[in-house]
Backbone bond lengths (Angstrom), bond angles and torsions (degrees), N, CA, C in turn:
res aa  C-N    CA-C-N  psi(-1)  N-CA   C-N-CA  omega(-1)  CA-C   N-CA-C  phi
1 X - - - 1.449 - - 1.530 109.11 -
2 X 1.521 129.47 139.46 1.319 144.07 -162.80 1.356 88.09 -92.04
3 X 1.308 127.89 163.71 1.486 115.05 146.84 1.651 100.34 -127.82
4 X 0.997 113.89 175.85 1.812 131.29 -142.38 1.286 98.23 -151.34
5 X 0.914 116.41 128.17 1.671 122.26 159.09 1.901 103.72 -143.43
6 X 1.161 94.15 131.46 1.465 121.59 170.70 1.314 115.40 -65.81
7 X 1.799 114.79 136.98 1.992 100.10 -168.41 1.727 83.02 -78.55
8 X 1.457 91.85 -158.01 1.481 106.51 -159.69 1.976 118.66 -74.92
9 X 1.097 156.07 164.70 1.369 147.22 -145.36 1.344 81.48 -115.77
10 X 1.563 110.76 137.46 1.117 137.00 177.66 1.604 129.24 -134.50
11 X 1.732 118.23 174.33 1.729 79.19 -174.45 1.619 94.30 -103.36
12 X 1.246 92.77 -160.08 1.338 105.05 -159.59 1.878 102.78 -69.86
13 X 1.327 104.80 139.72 1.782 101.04 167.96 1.823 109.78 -108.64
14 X 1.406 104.77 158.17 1.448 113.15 177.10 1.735 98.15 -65.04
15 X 1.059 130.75 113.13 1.373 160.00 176.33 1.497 137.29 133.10
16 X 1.632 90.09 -25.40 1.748 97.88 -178.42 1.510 109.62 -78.36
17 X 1.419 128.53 28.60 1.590 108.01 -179.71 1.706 89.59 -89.67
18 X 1.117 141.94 -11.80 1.639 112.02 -159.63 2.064 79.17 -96.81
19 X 1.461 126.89 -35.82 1.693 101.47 174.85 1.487 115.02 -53.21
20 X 1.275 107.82 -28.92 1.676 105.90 -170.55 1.586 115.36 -68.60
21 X 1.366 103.19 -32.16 1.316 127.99 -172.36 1.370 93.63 -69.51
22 X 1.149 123.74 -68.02 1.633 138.28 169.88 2.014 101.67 -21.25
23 X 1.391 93.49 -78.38 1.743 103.66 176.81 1.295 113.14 -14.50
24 X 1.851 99.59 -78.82 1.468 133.60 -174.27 1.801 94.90 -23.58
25 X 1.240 106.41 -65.99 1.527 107.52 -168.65 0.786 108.37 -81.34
26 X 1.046 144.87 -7.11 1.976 145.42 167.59 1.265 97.75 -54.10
27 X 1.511 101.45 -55.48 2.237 105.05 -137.35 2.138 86.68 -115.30
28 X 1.388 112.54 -1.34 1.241 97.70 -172.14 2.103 112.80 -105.63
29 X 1.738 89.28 -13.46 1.227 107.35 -136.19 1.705 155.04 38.98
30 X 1.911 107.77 0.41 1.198 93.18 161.77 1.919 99.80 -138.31
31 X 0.971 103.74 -162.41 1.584 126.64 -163.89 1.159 96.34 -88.72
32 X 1.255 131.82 -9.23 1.501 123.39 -166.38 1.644 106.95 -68.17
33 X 0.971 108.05 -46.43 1.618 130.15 -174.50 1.659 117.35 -46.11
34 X 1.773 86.77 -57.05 1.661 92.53 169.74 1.367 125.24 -76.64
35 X 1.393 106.12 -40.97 1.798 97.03 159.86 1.196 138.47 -36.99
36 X 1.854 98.01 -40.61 1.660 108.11 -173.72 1.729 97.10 -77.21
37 X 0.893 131.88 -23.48 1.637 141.10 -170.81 1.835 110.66 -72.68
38 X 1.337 91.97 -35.04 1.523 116.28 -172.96 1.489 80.70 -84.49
39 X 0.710 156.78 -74.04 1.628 160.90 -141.20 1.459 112.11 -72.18
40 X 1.333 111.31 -34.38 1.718 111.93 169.68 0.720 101.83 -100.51
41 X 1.654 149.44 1.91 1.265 120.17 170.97 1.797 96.67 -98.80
42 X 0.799 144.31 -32.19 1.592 146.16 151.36 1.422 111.19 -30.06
43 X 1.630 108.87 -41.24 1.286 97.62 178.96 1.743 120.60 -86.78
44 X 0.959 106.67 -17.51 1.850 122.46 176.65 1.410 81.89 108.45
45 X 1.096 163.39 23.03 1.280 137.80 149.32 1.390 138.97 -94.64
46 X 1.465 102.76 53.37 1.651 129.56 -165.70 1.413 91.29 -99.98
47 X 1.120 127.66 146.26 1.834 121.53 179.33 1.639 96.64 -101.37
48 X 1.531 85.96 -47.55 1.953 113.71 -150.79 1.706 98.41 -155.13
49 X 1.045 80.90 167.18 1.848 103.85 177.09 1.425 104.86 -171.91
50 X 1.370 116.79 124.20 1.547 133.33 -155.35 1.748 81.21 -124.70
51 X 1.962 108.89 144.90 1.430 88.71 154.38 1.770 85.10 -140.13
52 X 1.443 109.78 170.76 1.909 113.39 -179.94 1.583 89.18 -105.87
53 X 1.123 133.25 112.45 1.765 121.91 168.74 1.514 126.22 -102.62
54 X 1.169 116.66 164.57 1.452 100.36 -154.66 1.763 90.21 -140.64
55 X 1.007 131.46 168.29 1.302 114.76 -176.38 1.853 121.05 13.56
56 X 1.557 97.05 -131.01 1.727 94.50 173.81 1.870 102.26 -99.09
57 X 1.418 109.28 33.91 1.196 89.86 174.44 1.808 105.11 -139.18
58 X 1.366 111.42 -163.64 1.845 116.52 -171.70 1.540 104.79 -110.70
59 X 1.269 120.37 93.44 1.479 110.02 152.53 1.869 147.18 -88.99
60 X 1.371 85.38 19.15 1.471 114.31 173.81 1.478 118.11 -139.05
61 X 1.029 120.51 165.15 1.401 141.54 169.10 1.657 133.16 -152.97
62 X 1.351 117.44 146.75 1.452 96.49 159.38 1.867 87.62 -170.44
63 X 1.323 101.74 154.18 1.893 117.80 176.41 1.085 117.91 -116.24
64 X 1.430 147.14 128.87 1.244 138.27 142.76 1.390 121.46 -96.89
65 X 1.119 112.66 162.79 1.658 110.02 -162.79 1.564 92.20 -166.21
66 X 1.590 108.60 161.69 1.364 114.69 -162.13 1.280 105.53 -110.47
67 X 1.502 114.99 134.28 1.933 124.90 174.87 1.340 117.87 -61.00
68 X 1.451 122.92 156.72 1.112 107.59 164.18 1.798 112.36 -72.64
69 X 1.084 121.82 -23.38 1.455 155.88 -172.78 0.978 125.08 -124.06
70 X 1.482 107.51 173.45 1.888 101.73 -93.77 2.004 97.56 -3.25
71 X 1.003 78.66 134.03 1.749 126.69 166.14 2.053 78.43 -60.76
72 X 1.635 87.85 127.71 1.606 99.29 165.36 1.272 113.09 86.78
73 X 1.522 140.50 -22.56 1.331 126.95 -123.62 1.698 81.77 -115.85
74 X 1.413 116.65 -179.11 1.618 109.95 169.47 1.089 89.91 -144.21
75 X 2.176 120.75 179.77 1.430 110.58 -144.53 1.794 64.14 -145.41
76 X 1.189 102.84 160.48 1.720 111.63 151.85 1.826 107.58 -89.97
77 X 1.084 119.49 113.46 1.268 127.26 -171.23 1.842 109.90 -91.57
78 X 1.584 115.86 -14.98 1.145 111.95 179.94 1.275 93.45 -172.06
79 X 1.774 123.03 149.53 1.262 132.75 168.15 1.692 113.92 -137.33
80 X 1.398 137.16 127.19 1.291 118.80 -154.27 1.659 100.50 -167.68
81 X 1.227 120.81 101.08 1.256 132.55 168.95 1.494 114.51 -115.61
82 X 1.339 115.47 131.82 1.202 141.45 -148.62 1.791 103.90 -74.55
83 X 1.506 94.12 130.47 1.878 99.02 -167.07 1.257 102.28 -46.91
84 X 0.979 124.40 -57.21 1.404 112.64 -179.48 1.587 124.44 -27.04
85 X 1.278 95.11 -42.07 1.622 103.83 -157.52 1.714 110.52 -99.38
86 X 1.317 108.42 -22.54 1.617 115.77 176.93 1.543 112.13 -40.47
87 X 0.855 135.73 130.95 1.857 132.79 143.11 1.915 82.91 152.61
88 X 1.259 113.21 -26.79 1.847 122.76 -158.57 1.599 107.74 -72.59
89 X 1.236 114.66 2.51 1.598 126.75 -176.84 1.812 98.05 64.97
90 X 0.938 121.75 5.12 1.504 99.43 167.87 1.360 138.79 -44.15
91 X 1.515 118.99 -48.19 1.632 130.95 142.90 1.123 115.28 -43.71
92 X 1.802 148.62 -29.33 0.955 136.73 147.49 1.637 124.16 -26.82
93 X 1.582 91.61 -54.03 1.200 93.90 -138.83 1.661 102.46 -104.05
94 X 1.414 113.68 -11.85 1.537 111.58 138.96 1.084 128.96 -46.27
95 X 1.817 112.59 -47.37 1.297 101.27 -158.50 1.529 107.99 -97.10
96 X 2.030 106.90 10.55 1.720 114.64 168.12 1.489 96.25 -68.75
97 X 1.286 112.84 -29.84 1.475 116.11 -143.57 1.893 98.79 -70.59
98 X 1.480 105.15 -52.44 1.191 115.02 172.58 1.329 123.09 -47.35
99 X 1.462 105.87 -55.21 1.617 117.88 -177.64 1.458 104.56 -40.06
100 X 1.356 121.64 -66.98 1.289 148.71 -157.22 2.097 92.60 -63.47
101 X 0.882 113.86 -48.10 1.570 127.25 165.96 1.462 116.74 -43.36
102 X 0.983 107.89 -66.88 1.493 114.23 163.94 1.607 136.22 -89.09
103 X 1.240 110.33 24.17 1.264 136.12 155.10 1.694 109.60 -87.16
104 X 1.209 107.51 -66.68 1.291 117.85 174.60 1.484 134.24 -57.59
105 X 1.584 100.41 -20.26 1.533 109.68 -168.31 1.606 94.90 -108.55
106 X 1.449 130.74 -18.97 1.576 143.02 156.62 1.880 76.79 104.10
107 X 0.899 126.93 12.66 1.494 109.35 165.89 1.499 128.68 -78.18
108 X 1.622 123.79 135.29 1.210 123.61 174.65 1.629 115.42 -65.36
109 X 0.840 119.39 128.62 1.470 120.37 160.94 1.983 103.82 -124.74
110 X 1.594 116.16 127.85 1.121 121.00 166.21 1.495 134.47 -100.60
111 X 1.296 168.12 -171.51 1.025 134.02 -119.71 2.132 86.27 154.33
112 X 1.227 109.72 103.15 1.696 91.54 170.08 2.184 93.55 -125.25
113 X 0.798 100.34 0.79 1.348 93.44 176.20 1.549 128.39 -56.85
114 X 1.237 139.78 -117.98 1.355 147.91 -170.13 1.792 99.15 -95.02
115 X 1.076 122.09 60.98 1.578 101.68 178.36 1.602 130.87 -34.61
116 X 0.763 106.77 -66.78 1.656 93.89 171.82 1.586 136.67 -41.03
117 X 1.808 103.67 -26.21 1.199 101.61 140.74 1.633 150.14 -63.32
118 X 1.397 95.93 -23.40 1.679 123.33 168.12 1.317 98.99 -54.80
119 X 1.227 93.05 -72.77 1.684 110.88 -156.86 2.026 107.45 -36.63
120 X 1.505 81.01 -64.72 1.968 92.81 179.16 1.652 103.37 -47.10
121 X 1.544 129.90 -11.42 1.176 104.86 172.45 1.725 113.06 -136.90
122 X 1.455 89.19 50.70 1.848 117.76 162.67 1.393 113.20 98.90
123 X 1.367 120.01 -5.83 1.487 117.33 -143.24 2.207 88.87 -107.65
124 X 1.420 96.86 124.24 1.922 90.85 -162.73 1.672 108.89 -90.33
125 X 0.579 106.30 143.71 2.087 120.22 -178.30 0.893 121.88 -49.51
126 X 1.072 145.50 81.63 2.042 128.89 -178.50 1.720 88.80 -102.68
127 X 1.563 69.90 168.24 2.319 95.07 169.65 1.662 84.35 -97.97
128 X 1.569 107.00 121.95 1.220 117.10 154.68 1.602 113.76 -99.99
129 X 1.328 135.18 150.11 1.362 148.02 174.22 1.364 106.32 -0.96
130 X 1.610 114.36 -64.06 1.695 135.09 -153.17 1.297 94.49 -98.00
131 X 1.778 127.53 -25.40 1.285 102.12 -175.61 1.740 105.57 152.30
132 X 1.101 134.55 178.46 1.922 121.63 -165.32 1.715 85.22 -82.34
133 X 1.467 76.76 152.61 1.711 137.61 -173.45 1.309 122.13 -131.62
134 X 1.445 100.63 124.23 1.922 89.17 157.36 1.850 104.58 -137.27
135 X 1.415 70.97 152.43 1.813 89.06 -155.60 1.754 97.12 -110.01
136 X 1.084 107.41 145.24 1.434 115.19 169.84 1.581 118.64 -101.76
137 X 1.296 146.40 148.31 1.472 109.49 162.67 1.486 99.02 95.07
138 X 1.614 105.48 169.09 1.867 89.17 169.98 1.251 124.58 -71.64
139 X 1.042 119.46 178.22 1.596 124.15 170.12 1.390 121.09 -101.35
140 X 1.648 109.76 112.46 1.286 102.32 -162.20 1.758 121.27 -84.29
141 X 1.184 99.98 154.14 1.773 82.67 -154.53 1.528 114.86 -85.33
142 X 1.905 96.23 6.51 1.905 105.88 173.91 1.649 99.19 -62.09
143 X 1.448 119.66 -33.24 1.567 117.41 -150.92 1.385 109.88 -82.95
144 X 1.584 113.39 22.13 1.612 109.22 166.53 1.437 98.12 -96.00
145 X 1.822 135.66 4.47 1.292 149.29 -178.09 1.562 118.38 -101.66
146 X 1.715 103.25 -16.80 1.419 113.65 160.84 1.602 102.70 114.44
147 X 1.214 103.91 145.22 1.751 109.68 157.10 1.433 118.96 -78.89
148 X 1.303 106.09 129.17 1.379 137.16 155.93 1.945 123.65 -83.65
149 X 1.821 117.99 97.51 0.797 96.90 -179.61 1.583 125.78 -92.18
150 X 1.287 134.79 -164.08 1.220 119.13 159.25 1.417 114.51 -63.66
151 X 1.317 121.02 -179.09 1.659 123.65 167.09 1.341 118.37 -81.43
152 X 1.683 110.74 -23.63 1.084 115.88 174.49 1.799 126.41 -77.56
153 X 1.274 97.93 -20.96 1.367 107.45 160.25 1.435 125.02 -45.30
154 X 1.180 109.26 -60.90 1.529 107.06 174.74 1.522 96.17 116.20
155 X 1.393 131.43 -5.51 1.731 111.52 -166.23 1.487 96.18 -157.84
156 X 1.255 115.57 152.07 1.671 129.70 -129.41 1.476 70.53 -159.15
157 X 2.104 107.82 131.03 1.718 95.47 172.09 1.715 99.44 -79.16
């Protein structure tokens, strides 16, 4: 067995959307993902864009993008590490990286995906309105009133 390590996570540069795009369908299997990605960033509601790169190419990913709700808060809009590379805690340890980010910066970041994956990388569990959450950052106390996503998101709780 080789072992691999990824250089350090960086944000996104003006050229890497067609590798990311690439990723998306690697580790997501369909297009839906990158469309919706393409769609908030068209709309201005891109926060951030993180990528992990590995040679000349992207074996990580992750998006934040801003809610309509709570007012202020940001959402992880996509998380995507390359099949190859999954099982290595790398998505961990992006998404420690974030947690730990928005702890420090008092920013919300929310999270409706796999909670228990959140959780293992800092981000803590609540019952939100529609259903579990993990939140990074404080917990803002609008979000017992529900998330509001963009339109470009694609999903309404």
């Amino acid at each position: 067995m080789i072992l691999r390590f990824p250089e350090f996570s960086r944000d996104l540069r003006r050229g890497d959307e067609a590798a990311v795009d690439d990723l998306l369908l690697r580790a997501v299997g369909a297009a839906d993902t990158s469309q919706m990605i393409a769609a908030l960033r068209a709309a201005g509601d891109i926060a951030g864009e993180v990528v992990l790169p590995f040679q000349v190419g992207i074996v990580g990913y992750y998006a934040l993008a801003r809610l309509r709700a709570p007012a202020g808060c940001l959402f992880v809009a996509a998380v995507a590490i390359d099949s190859e590379w999954q099982g290595a805690g790398h998505g961990r340890r992006m998404m420690g990286v974030l947690s730990e980010w928005a702890r420090l910066s008092g920013q919300s970041v929310i999270a409706n995906g796999p909670v228990a994956f959140f959780e293992r990388a800092g981000f803590a569990a609540i019952q939100g309105p529609a259903g579990p959450l993990a939140v990074a950052g404080p917990v803002p106390p609008e979000l017992a009133q529900g998330v509001i996503y963009p339109p470009a998101a694609g999903r309404q709780p």
